[in-house]
C-alpha positions as a printed Julia matrix, in Angstrom:
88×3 Matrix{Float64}:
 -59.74  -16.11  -42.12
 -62.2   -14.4   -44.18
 -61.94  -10.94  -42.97
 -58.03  -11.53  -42.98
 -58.2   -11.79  -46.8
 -60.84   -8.95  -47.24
 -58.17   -6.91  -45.38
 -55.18   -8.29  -47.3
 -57.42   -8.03  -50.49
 -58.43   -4.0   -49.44
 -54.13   -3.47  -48.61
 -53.2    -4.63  -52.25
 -51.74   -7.71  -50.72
 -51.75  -10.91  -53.07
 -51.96  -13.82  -50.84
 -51.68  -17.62  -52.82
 -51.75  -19.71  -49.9
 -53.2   -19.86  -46.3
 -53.68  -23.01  -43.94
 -54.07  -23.04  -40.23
 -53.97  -25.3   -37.64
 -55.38  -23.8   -34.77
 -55.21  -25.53  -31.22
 -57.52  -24.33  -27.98
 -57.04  -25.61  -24.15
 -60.56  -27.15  -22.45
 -61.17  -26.85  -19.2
 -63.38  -29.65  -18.16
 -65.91  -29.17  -14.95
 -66.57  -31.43  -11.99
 -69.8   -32.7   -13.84
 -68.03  -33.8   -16.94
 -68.8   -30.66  -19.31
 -66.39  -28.06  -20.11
 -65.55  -25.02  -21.9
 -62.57  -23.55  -23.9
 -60.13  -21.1   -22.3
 -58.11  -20.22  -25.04
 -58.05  -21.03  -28.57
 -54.19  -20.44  -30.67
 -54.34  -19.6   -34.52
 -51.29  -20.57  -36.33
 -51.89  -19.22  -39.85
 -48.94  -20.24  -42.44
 -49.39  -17.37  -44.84
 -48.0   -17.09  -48.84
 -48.05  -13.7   -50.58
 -46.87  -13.09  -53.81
 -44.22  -10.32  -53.17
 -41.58  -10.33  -49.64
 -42.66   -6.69  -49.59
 -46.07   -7.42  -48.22
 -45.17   -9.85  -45.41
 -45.25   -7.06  -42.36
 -48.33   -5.79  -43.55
 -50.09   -9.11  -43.76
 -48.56  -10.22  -40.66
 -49.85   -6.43  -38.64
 -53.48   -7.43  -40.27
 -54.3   -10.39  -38.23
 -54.89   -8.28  -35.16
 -57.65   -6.14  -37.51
 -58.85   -9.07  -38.52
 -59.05  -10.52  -35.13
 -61.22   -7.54  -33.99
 -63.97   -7.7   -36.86
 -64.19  -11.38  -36.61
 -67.46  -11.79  -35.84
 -66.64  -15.86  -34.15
 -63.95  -14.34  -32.3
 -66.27  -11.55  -31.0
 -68.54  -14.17  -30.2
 -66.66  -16.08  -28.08
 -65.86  -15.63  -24.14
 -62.36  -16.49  -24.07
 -59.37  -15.11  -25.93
 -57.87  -16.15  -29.03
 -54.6   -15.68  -30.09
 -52.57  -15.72  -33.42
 -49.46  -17.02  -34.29
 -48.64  -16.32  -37.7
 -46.08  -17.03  -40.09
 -46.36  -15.32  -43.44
 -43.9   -15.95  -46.44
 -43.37  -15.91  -49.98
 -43.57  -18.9   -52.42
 -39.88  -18.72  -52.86
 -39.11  -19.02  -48.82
């Protein structure tokens, strides 16, 4: 999320609102641990002006690619957004 709003931030993009409720799929192993195989963003994003809402919507992939979790982590991650104005 954070580099998603440095980006926004850096395009002139005025975002008032931003919630997520991400979801993953587990794949649990014989001996009762496990490990994620996916994870699924679904960021509900706000900006100010309709203008902005393909450009904030193109950023997530950026922002997915300097993420430094996402980087981190051995399984892909996916995002789902939905970006819209306060009037919408």
């Amino acid at each position: 999320m954070l580099w998603f709003l440095s980006l926004c931030a850096k395009a002139g993009i005025v975002v008032v609102d931003y919630s997520d409720n991400a979801t993953g799929t587990m794949q649990e192993t014989e001996d009762g641990g496990g490990h994620f195989t996916e994870v699924r963003l679904h960021p509900i994003v706000t900006v100010s002006n309709k203008t902005m809402i393909d450009t904030a919507n193109g950023l997530h992939k950026k922002a997915n690619q300097l993420c430094f979790i996402a980087n981190s982590c051995n399984f892909p991650i996916h995002h789902n957004p939905i970006c819209m104005t306060q009037n919408d």
